[in-house]
Each structure stands twice: as C-alpha cells, then as structure tokens.
N, C-alpha and C positions, 0 to 999 in steps of 0.2 A: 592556296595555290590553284591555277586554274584547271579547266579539264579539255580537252580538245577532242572533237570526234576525226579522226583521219578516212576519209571514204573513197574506195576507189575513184575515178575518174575513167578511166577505159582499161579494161580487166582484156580487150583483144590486145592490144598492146604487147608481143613478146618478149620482153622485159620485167613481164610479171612471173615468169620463168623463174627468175631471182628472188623471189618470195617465197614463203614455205605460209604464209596467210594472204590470202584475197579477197578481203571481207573488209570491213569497217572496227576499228582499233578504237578505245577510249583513252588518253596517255591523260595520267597527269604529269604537268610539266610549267616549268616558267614562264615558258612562252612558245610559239609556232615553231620554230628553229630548232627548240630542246626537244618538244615533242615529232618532229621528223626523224629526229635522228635515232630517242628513245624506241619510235617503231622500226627503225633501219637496223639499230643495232637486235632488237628481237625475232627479226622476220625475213631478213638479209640471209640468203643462201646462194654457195658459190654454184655456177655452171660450166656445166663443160661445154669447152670450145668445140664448135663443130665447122669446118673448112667451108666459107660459103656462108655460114648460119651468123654470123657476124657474135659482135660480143655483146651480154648481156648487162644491163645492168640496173641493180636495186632499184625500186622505184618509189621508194616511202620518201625520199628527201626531193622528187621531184615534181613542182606544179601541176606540170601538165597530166601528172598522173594520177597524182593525191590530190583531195581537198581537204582542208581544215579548216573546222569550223571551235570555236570558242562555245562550250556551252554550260549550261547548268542543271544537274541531274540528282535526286538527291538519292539515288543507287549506289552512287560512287563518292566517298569520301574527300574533300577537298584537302584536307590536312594529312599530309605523310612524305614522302618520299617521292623526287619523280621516277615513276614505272608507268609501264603497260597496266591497266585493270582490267581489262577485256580487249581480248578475250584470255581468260583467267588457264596459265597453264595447270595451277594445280586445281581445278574446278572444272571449266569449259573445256579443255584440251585432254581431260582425264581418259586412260584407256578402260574400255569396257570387259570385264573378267567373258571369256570365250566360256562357251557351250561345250562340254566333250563333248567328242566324236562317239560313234556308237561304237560299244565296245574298249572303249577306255576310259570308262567310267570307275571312279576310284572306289575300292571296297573295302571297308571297317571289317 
C-alpha cells in the first residue's frame, strides 16, 4: 500500500485552528483522497464559534493547505492497514511522567 507525506502548506492560515497537529503526517493509504481524510479524521478538532471570527474549517482534505506527496520510506511499513504512522500516538504523542513538586515527593 502506499505512504504519503501530508505537509502543511500555510500553517498562517486560521483554519489550522481546526487541527490538534501542524506538522507533517506519514498516512498510509490507497491513495491521496483516503490519506486526506485518514489525517482529517485524526487531527480534525471542532472550534468555537466566535461572532465576527468566521467559521473554521479542517484543513487536511484541503489543497490549498496540505500537500501530498507519494513517497517511499523504509521507517514505515508498506503492508498493514490504512492509518496515520506518524506521528505515532502511542510513541510520538506519549505523555512525559511530571517531576514532583518540592515537597510532594512520595515516601516508602
């Protein structure tokens, strides 16, 4: 199956508002159309309406915002399911264990 890189296109654009990623996406997928959407359905977040502020909207399924490019990587698997691979929620997106505060440090 192929791999596509999705890379922004203009990250000033307020309609990136509607993303929860602004970065460059590796989907595999069928084709350009499966992989827009495979990163619209992962990265797609609703906004609130603000009077004036017009409405937002998703920008992985749009040209002018995204690019896709067909590539070949041997990081990423060709054979599997179409997904997002990067950036990897349970790897790349992992939360980092916090530092106690001074004085809340656990005691055995």
């Amino acid at each position: 199956m192929p791999l596509f890189k999705l890379s922004p296109a203009d990250l000033t654009d307020p309609n990136w508002e509607a993303s929860s990623h602004r970065a460059a996406a590796i989907v595999r997928a069928g084709d350009e159309s499966a992989a827009r959407a495979i990163a619209a359905e992962a990265f797609d977040v609703s906004t609130g309406f603000r009077p004036g502020g017009g409405v937002k909207v998703p920008p992985w399924r749009r040209n002018e915002l995204v690019r896709v490019e067909r590539i070949e990587d041997p990081r990423w698997e060709v054979d599997g399911p179409d997904e997002v691979l990067y950036p990897s929620f349970g790897a790349d997106l992992e939360g980092r264990p916090r530092k106690p505060r001074a004085g809340t440090e656990r005691r055995s």
